[in-house]
N, C-alpha and C positions, 0 to 999 in steps of 0.2 A: 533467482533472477533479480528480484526486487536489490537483491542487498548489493548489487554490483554498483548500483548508482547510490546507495546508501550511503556507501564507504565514502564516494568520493564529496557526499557532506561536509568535506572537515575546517570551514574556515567559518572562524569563529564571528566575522561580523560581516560575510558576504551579503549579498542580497536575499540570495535564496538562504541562508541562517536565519534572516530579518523576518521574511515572511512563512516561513513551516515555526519555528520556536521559539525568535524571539517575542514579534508580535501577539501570538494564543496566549505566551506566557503574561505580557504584559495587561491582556485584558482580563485574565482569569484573576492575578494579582489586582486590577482595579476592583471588580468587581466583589471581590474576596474582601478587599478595604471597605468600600461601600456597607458591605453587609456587617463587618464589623465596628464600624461607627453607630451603628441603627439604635441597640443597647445605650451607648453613652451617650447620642444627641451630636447631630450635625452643626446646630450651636455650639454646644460646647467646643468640640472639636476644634470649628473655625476660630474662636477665638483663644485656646489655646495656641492654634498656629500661626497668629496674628500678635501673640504676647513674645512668641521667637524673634531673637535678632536676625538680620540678612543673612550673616553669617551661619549662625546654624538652622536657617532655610534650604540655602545651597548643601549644606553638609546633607543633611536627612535626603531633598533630594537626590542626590549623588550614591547617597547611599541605595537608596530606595532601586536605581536603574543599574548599578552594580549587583544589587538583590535578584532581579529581575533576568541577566544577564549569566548569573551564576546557574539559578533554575532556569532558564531557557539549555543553557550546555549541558545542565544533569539531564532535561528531558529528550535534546539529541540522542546522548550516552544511550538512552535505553528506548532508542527510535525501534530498532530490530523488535526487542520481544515485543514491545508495545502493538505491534504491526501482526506480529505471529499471534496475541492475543486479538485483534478484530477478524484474523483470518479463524478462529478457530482451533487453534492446537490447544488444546482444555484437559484436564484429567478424559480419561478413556469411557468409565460410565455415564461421563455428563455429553464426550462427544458422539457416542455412539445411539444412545437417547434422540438429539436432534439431529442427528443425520438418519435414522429411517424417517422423523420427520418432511426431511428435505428429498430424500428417494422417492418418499410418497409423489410429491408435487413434482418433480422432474419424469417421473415416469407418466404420470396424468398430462403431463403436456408436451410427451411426446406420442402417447396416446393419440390426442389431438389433432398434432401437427401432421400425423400421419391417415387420420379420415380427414382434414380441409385439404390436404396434397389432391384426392378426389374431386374435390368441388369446389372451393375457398380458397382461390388464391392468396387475396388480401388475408386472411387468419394465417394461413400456412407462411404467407412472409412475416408476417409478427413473431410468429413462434420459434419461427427457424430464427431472427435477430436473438432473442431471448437466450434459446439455449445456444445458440456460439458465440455470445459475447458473454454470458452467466452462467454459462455451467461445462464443466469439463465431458467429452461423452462417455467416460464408462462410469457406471456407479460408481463403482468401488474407490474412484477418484473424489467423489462430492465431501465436501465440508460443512460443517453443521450452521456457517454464516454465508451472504449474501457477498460479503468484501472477498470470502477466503473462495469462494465458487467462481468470481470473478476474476480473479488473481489466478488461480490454475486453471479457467479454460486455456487462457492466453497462453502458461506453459505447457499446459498437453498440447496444444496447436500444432507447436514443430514436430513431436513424436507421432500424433496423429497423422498429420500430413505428409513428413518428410522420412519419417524415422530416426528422428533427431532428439534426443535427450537434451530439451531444451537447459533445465535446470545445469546440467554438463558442463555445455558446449556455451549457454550464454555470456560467463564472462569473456571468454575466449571472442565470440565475439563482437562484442560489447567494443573491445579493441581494436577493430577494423572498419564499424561507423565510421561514415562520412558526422562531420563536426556537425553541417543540419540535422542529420537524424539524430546523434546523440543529442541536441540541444532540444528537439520535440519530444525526444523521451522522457528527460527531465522536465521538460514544461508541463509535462501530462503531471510528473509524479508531484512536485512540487506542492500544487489545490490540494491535493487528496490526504499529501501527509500533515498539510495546514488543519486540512479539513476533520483527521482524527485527533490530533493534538486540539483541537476547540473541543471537541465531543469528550477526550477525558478530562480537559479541565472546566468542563462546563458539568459536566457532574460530581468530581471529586468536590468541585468550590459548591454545589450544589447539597451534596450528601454534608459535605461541614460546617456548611450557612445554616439549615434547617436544623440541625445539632446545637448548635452554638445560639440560634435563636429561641429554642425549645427550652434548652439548660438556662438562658439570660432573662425567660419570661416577657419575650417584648412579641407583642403578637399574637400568643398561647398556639396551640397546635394548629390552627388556622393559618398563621402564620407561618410561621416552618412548613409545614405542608405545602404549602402557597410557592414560597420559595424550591421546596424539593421538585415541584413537577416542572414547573416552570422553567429548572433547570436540564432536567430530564429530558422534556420535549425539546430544548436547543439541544442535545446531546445528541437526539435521536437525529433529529433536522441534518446535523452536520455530517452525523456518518451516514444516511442516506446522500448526499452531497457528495460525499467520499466514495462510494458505489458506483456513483456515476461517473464520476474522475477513475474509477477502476477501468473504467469500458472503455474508459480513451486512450489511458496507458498499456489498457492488453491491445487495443488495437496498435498504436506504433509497435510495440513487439510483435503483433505479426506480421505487420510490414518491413521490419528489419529482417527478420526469418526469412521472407520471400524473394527479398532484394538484394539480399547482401550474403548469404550463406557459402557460394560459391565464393565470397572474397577469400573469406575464411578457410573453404580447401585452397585455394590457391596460395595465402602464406605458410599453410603446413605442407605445401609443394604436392597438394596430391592433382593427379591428373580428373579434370573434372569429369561425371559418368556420363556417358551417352543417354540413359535412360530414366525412367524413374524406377526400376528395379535395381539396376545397377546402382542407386544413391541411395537405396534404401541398406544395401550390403554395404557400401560403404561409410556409411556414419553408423553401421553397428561395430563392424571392422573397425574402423576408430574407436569406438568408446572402449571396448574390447579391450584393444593395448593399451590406450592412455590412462583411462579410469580402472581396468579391469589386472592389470600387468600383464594381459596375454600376448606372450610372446608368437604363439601359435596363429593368432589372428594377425601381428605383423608380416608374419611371413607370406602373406597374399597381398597386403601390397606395395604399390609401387611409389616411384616418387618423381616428379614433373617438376624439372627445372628449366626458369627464362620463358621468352616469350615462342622460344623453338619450339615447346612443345617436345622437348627430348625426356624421354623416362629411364629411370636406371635406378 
């Protein structure tokens, strides 16, 4: 679902480019320099950059935002995995490990939610937010992260509720938004993919800073240390930040599921179902032929052309 509005990333110096890539890139790269002047002295430095003519000021800078601009598009390029990696798709021992982790806590807090339904309202509304904005309902579903639990409640949503193979049927449509919901969807996604791209270059420049301080002896291990957490805890900071921007993104996707799903039988001309049984057979009946190639599941139904309401 995510990668439907992923795709449509592709301009290289739009606003939203500015803010998810360019900007993280430009401050990890500042930050990356900073720490590498430490070793030879901010003096120094300064007055070597002060011994340059105008000319090759403007060059180096120019260079420098060209630098920036280049790594900002590599780190688009690899938006997808980098995203499938905060979701959790990890080798199989390591994710199978922290998802009974995470089963534990999902099953104790519906435990819960289910003796305050008794007595505690206020608990029982807590809990109930938690697990339908942060976690998918069936186990079997859960991811071994807090990003990757929040990202597939919002997709089980439609299958839970509707019968509807979100992951599916989302690009499709994704297509039939009205331009405000698609531009709230994007607004949601926007922070969040800002918000992971700081959290890996605030550790990668963190893991190389502390490296490269330790090897250049300015500091001794106090120092690189110093610098490793410090980066670390802004790593953390951002993709908890990011989690929260998950919650606002699965909610517009489930508002689009709610409101707009009928658009969508309506441009594949199916007649809309009287009930909510009847729409549950028929978005299986779809996925069926479209996704499945069964022919056999075509043959039940029908097809709704205009506004007559004629079927044939």
């Amino acid at each position: 679902m995510l990668s439907t509005f992923l795709d449509k990333a592709s301009g290289l110096l739009d606003r939203r480019f500015l803010v998810v890539w360019w900007f993280p890139t430009l401050i990890g790269g500042a930050v990356a320099l900073l720490l590498g002047v430490i070793p030879i002295g901010p003096v120094s430095v300064w007055q070597w950059w002060q011994q340059q003519s105008e000319l090759a000021q403007v060059w180096l800078f120019a260079a420098a935002l060209i630098a920036v601009t280049l790594m900002a598009y590599l780190l688009q390029v690899f938006t997808r995995p980098l995203v499938r990696l905060y979701e959790g798709y990890w080798p199989r021992w390591l994710r199978l490990w922290l998802q009974r982790r995470v089963e534990g806590r999902w099953q104790r807090w519906r435990q819960e939610r289910a003796e305050a339904a008794k007595a505690d309202a206020a608990r029982y509304a807590a809990l109930q937010d938690r697990l339908h904005h942060e976690y998918p309902p069936q186990a079997e579903r859960l991811l071994p992260t807090q990003m990757g639990n929040a990202l597939r409640a919002a997709e089980d949503y439609a299958t839970t509720t509707y019968g509807m193979d979100a992951v599916f049927w989302w690009p499709r449509l994704a297509s039939v938004l009205p331009e405000a919901v698609e531009q709230g969807i994007e607004d949601a996604l926007t922070p969040l993919l800002a918000l992971l791209n700081l959290a890996t270059l605030a550790s990668l420049v963190a893991a190389g800073g502390a490296i490269y301080l330790w090897q250049s002896r300015v500091g001794g291990w106090v120092g690189a240390l110093g610098i490793l957490v410090i980066g670390l805890l802004f790593a953390r900071l951002c993709y908890l930040g990011a989690v929260a921007q998950a919650r606002g993104y699965g909610q517009q996707v489930r508002t689009a599921v709610d409101l707009y799903r009928f658009d969508l039988l309506k441009a594949l001309h199916q007649p809309l179902p009287a009930s909510f049984q009847e729409e549950q057979v028929l978005w299986g009946r779809l996925a069926a032929w479209l996704y499945n190639q069964d022919r056999g599941a075509a043959q039940a139904l029908t097809y709704s052309h205009g506004e007559s309401g004629k079927t044939g």
